[in-house]
C-alpha positions as CSV (number, residue, x, y, z in Angstrom):
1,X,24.6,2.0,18.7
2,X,22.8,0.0,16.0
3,X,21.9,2.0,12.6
4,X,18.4,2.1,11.9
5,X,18.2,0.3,8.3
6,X,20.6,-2.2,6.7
7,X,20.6,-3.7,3.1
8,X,22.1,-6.9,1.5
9,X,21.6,-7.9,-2.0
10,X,22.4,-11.6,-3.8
11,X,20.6,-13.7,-5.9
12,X,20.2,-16.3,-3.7
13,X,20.2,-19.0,-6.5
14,X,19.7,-20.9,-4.5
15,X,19.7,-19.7,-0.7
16,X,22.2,-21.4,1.5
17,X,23.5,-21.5,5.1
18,X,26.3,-19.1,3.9
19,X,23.6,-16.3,2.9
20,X,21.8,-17.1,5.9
21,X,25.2,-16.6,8.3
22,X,25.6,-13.1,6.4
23,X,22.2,-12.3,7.2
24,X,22.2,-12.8,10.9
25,X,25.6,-11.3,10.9
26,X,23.9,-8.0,9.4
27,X,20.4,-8.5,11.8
28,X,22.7,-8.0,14.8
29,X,24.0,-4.6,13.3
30,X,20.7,-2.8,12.2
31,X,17.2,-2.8,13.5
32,X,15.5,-3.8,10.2
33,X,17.1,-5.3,6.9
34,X,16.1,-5.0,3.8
35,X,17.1,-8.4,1.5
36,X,17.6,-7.7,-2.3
37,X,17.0,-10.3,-4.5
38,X,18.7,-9.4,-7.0
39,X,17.9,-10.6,-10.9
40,X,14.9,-11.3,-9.8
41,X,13.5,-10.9,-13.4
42,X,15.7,-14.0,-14.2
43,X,14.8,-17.7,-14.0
44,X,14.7,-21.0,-15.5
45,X,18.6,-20.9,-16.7
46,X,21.5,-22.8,-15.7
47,X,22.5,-20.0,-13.4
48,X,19.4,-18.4,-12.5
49,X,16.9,-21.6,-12.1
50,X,15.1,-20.3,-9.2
51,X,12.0,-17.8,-10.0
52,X,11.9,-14.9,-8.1
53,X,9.1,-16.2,-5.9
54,X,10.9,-19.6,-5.1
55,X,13.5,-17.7,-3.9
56,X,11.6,-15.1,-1.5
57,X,9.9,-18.5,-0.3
58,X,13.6,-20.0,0.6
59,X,14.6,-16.9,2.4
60,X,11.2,-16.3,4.4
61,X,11.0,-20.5,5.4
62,X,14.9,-19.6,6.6
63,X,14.0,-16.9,8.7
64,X,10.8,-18.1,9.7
65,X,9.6,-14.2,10.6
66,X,12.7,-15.1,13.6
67,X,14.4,-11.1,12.4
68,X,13.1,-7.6,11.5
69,X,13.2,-8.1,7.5
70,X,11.3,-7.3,4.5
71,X,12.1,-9.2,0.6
72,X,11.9,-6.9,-2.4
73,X,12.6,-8.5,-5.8
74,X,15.2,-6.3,-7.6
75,X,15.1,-6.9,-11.6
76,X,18.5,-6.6,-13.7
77,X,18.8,-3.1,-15.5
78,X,23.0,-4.2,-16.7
79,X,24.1,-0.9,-16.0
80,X,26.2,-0.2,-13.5
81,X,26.7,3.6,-13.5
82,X,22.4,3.4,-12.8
83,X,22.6,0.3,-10.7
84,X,22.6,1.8,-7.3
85,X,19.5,4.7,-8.7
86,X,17.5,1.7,-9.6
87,X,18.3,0.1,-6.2
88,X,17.2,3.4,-4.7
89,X,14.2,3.7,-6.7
90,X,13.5,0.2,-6.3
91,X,13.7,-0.5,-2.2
92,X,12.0,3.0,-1.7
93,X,13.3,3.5,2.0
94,X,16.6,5.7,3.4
95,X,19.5,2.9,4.0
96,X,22.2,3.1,6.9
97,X,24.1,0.5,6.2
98,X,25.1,-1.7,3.4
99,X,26.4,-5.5,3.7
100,X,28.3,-7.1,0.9
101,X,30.8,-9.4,0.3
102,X,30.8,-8.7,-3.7
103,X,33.4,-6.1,-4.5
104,X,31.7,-4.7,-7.3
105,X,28.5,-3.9,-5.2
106,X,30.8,-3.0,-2.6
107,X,32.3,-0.1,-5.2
108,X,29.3,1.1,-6.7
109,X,27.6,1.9,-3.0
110,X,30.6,3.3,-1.7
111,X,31.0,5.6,-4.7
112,X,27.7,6.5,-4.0
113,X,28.5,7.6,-0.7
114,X,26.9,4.7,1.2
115,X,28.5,3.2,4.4
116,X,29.5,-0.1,3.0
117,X,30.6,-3.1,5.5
118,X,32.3,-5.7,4.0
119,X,31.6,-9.1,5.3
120,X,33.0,-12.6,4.7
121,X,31.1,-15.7,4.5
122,X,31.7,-17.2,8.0
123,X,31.0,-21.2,7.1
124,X,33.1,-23.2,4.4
125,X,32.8,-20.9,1.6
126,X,29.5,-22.4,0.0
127,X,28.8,-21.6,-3.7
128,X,25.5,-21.3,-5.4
129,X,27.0,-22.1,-8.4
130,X,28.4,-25.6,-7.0
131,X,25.0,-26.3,-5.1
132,X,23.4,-26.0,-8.6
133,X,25.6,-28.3,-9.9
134,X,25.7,-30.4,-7.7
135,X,21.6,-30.5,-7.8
136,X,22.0,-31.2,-11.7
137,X,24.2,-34.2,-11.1
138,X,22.1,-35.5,-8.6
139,X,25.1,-35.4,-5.7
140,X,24.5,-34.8,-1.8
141,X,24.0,-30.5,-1.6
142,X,20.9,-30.6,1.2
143,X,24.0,-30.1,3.8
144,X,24.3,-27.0,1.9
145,X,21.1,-25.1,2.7
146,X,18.9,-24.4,5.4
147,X,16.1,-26.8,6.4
148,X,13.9,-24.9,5.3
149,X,15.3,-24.5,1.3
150,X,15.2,-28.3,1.3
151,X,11.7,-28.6,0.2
């Protein structure tokens, strides 16, 4: 029986067919899902370039309205005994299910007495951090992301 609400958090920096594998992995478990876009208060630095509405527009070209989502920015507080309060407080709706494949979010949930499900990225393991890079050298990443981050 599918839970009623799910939740999945990254920064998305930028989006890529591996966070779009983990979201239709986490679609088929839950009814709705609630994306977190996390540091969305960050943006124009070598590791968060994206701003937060860039990112939102990635995701929601990606999906194309195809699943039951909504997008809700989620600024950095860098405090993790609050972390999963200012989630809370943040996303405003009762969450069944939480899909991760970051350990440390994967701790603080569970400690919080979330059900946590651990996923794995189920491509190549593709890395924001080498698509930016590869952006700033000017190498092939459109293979990378979706066809709808291209643009």
């Amino acid at each position: 029986m599918k839970k009623k609400v799910g939740f999945i958090i990254g920064r998305f920096q930028p989006f890529h067919k591996g966070h779009e594998d983990l979201i239709h992995y986490a679609s088929k478990k839950v009814k709705y899902l609630i994306i977190g876009v996390g540091s969305s208060d960050q943006h124009h630095t070598i590791d968060n370039p994206f701003t937060v509405k860039e990112r939102i527009d990635m995701i929601n070209h990606t999906l194309e309205n195809k699943l039951n989502y909504t997008v809700i920015p989620i600024p950095d507080i860098n405090n993790y005994a609050k972390w999963v309060n200012h989630v809370e407080e943040t996303v405003k709706q009762k969450v069944d299910l939480v899909f991760t494949g970051n350990k440390i979010v994967q701790e603080l949930f569970q400690k919080s007495g979330y059900k946590v499900v651990k996923i794995k990225e189920t491509r190549s393991y593709v890395s924001g951090a080498a698509i930016r890079d590869m952006i700033s050298k000017d190498e092939p990443w459109k293979e990378l992301v979706p066809k709808g981050v291209e643009k």
